[in-house]
N, C-alpha and C positions, 0 to 999 in steps of 0.2 A: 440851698444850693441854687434856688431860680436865682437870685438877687445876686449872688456871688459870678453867676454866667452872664449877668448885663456888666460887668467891669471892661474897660476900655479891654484890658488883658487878654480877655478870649475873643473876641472881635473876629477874629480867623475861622471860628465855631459855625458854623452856619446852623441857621433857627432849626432845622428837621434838626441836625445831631444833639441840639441841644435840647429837642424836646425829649429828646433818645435820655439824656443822663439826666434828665429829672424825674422823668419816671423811672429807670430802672433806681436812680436812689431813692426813690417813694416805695420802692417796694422792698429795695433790700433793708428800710429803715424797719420797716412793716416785717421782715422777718429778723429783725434784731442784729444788723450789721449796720455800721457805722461808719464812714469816710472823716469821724472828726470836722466836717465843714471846711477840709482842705484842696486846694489841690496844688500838688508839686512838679517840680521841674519832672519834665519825660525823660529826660539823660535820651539814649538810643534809639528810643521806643517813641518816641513826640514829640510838640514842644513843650502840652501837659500831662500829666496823668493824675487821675482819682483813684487811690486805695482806698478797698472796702476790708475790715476786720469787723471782728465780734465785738457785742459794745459791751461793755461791762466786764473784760477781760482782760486780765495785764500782758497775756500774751498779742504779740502784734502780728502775728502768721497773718499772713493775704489771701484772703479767699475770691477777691477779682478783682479787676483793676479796669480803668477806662482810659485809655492811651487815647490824645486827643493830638493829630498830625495835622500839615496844612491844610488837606480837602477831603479830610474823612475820622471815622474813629476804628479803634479796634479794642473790642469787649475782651476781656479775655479773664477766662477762669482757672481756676486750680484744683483739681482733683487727683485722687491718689486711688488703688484700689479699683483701677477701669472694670476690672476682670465681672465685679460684681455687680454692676452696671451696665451690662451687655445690653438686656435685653429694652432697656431704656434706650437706649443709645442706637440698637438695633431696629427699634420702630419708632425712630424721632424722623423728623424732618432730613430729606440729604443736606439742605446749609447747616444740622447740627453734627448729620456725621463725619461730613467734609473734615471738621476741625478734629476730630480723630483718625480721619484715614486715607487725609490729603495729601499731597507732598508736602506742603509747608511745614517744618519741625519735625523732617522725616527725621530720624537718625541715622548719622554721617558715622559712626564709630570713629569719633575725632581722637584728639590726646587725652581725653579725659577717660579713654576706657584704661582696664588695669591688663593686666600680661595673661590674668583667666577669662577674660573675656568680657568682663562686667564692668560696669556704669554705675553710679549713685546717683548719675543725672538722667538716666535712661528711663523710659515710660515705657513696658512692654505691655501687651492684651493682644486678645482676639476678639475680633469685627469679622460677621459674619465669614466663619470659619478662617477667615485671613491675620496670620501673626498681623500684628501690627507696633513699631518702635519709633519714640517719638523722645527728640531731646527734652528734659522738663521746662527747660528756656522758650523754648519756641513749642508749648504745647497746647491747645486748648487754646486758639484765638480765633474770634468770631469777625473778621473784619467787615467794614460798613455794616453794623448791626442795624435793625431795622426796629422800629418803634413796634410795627402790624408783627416783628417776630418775636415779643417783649414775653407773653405766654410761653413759648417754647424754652429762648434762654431760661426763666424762671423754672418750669417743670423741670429741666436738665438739671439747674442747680440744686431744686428739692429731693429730687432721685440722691446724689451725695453727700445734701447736707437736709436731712430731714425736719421739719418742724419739731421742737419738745413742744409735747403738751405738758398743759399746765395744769398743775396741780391744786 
């Protein structure tokens, strides 16, 4: 990944956010996710983005991604099943619980709700006693992530996606 972020292409990258996506992929490699050594167009989200999936899996679900914009990044994960992850999320850091119970990705009950009321793109929980509704588009995004908070992202992401031990 270092060698691939000196290409004329990311130039836009500035050295701190860049030392940000080499460690955080040194660690997701070290928990067995994989960006396949790419990175792709951002479409809406940036000019690049780095998808992380599981390595050795034919399924391609994203479990985070690193949207790379003109003068910043935004980390952003995927989680399902907040409800169970309270009390993590509850004595994390406020820049981790911000990204659950921020405005950004509040939910708008756009056209995507149905005539009962319900979402397939909706993220419901509670944070500290407060419903909380969050589109899954715009859910879980840590922007300008910080390298000094590379602990925290991680602990966050082992609370829903646990280590297997090895057998």
């Amino acid at each position: 990944m270092n060698d691939l972020l000196k290409e004329e292409a990311y130039r836009f990258v500035s050295s701190q956010d860049k030392e940000f996506i080499v460690a955080f992929d040194a660690e997701m490699n070290r928990l067995g996710y994989t960006c396949n050594r790419t990175i792709g167009d951002g479409y809406c989200w940036g000019r690049k983005m780095i998808i992380y999936t599981k390595a050795g899996v034919k399924s391609k679900k994203s479990f985070a991604r690193i949207y790379m914009r003109e003068n910043d990044l935004i980390l952003r994960m995927y989680f399902s099943n907040v409800d169970k992850q309270r009390q993590a999320i509850e004595q994390a850091p406020d820049y981790i619980q911000q990204a659950f119970t921020g405005d950004y990705g509040a939910c708008k009950h756009c056209h995507n709700m149905k005539e009962d009321g319900s979402c397939s793109h909706r993220k419901s929980y509670i944070i500290h006693g407060k419903q909380c509704e969050f589109c899954d588009g715009f859910a879980f995004w840590f922007f300008s992530p910080d390298l000094a908070r590379m602990p925290e992202y991680i602990k966050l992401f082992l609370a829903f996606y646990p280590e297997k031990r090895k057998r």
